[in-house]
N, C-alpha and C positions, 0 to 999 in steps of 0.2 A: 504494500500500500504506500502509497507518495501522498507526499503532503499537500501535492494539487487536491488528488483524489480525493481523499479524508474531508476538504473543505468544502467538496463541491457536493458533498453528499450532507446534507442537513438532519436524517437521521441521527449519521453516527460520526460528529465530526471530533476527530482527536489528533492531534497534530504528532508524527511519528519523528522520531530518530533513526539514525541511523544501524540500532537493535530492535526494528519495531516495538522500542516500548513507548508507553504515553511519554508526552515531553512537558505537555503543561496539563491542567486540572482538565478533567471533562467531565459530563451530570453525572457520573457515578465517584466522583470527587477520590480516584486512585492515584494509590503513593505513588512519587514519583522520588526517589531518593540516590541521586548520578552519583554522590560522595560513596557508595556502596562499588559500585562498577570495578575499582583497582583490588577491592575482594574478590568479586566475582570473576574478574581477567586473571586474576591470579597474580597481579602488576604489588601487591602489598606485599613486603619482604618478611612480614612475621608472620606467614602464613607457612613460611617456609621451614620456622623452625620446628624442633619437636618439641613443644615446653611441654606436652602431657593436655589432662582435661583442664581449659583456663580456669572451671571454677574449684578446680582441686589447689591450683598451683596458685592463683591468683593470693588468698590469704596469708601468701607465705613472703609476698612481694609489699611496695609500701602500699599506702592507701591512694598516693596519684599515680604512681605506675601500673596499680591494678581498676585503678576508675572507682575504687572502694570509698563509696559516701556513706557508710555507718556500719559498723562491726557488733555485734551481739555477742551474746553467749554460746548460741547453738547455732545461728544465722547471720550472714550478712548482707549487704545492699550495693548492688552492683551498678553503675553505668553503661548500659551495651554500647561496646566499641564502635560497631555500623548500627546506629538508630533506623529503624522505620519513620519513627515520629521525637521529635526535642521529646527529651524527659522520658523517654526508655530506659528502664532499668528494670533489674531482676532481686528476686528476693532470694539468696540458695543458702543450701544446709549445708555446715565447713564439712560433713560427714557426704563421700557420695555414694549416693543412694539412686538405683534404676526408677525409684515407683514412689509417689507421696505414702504408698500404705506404709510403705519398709520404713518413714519417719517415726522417731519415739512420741508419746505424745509433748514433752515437754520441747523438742524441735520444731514439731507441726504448731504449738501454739505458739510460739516465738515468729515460725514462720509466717504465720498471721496475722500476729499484733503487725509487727515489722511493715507486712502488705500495708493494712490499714493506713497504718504513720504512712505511710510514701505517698500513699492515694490520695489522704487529706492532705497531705503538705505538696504537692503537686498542683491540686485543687487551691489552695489557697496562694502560693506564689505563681504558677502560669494561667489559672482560669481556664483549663480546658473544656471545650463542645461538651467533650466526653471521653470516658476511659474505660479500657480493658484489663481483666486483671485472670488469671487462672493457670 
């Protein structure tokens, strides 16, 4: 699809790049996120290395080299490296675990409080539409 094309059809107009992916907003208001791309080309050199799983290794680095905005007891609070959206971040358990069940309950509830704090405090410094959390 060309970008003549896309425009000249009023249905379905979304202006492409050169990875047919969207370039700018269109009615179904999808990410557009190019800062991602040198991940995805494989062009980011710390892709390269073997550090292991980032959220095992991450707690063991400082808090601005691991993107770590708040440290817990059982949990802590990540910044994702390649955002979808400003203000992505994860909630993880220093213990790794495949499955929320395999959490203790005193992780799982840490790991919630934790959620909640990021979600309000999110909400009250950027104002978001809306948020996803799970």
């Amino acid at each position: 699809m060309t970008d003549e094309t896309s425009q000249n059809d009023s249905q379905h107009w979304v202006s492409q790049d050169e990875f047919e992916i969207p370039g700018v907003p269109d009615s179904f208001q999808r990410l557009w996120t190019p800062h991602r791309l040198a991940y995805v080309r494989g062009e980011d050199p710390s892709i390269n290395e073997d550090p292991g799983c980032p959220f095992c290794t991450g707690p063991d680095r400082t808090d601005e080299e691991a993107l770590i905005v708040h440290r817990g007891e059982h949990c802590f609070v990540v910044l994702n490296l390649f955002p979808y959206n400003p203000g992505h971040l994860l909630v993880c358990p220093y213990r790794h675990v495949a499955d929320i069940t395999e959490l203790t309950d005193e992780e799982l509830w840490e790991l919630n409080v934790l959620t909640r704090t990021a979600v309000a405090t999110i909400r009250e410094v950027a104002q978001p539409a809306a948020s996803t959390w799970g």
